[in-house]
C-alpha positions in Angstrom: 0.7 38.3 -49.4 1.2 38.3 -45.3 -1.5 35.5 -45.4 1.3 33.3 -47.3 4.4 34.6 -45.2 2.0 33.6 -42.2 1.3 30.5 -44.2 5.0 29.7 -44.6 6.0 30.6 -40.8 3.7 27.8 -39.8 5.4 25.1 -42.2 8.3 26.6 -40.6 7.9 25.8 -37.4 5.8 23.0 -38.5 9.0 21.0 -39.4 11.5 21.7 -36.5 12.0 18.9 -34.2 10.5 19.4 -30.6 13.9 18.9 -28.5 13.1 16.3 -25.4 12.7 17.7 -22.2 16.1 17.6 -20.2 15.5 15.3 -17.1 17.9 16.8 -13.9 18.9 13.8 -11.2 20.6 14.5 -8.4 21.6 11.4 -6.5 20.9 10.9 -2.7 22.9 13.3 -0.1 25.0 10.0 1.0 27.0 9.8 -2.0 28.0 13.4 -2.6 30.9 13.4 0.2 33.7 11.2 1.1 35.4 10.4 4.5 38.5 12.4 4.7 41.9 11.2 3.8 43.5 11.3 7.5 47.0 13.0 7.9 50.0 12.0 7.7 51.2 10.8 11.1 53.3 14.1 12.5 56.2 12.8 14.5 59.2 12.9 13.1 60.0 9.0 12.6 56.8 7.1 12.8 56.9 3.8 13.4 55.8 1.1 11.0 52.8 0.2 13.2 51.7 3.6 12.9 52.5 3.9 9.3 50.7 0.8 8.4 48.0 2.2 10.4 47.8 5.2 8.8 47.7 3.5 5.3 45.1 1.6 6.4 42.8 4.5 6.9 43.8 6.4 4.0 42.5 2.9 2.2 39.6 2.8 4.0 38.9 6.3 3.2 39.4 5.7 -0.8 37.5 2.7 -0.9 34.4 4.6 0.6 34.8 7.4 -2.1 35.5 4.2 -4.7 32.1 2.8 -3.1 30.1 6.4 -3.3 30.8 6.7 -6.8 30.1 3.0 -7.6 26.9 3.7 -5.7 26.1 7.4 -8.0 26.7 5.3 -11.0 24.3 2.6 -10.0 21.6 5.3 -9.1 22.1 7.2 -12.4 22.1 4.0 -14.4 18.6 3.6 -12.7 17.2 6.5 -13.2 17.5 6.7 -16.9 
């Protein structure tokens, strides 16, 4: 009798699937921060040369995280 349990254990396991192996990517160091979003100018009425400035560089600043993660996608898309 244990010969059959043992028996029946190895159908078992015989029959499970194997899962894959799990594969862990991390992309490059370059893409994993973003330039900082500059502050808003501090005087109390900024002029609109130092506004558009400002929005300038807080554009520049999303475009480069916009870019990184364009960039991560690419990389992961590749690695696959």
């Amino acid at each position: 009798m244990p010969l059959l349990a043992l028996f029946g254990l190895f159908l078992l396991t015989a029959c499970t699937e194997i899962p894959e192996p799990v594969m862990v990517i991390r992309p490059p160091e370059q893409f994993r921060e973003c330039e900082d979003v500059p502050p808003k100018p501090e005087t109390e009425k900024p002029t609109p040369q130092v506004m558009a400035k400002w929005a300038v560089a807080v554009w520049f600043a999303g475009e480069d995280c916009r870019s990184k993660l364009r960039s991560t996608w690419d990389f992961l898309d590749k690695a696959r």
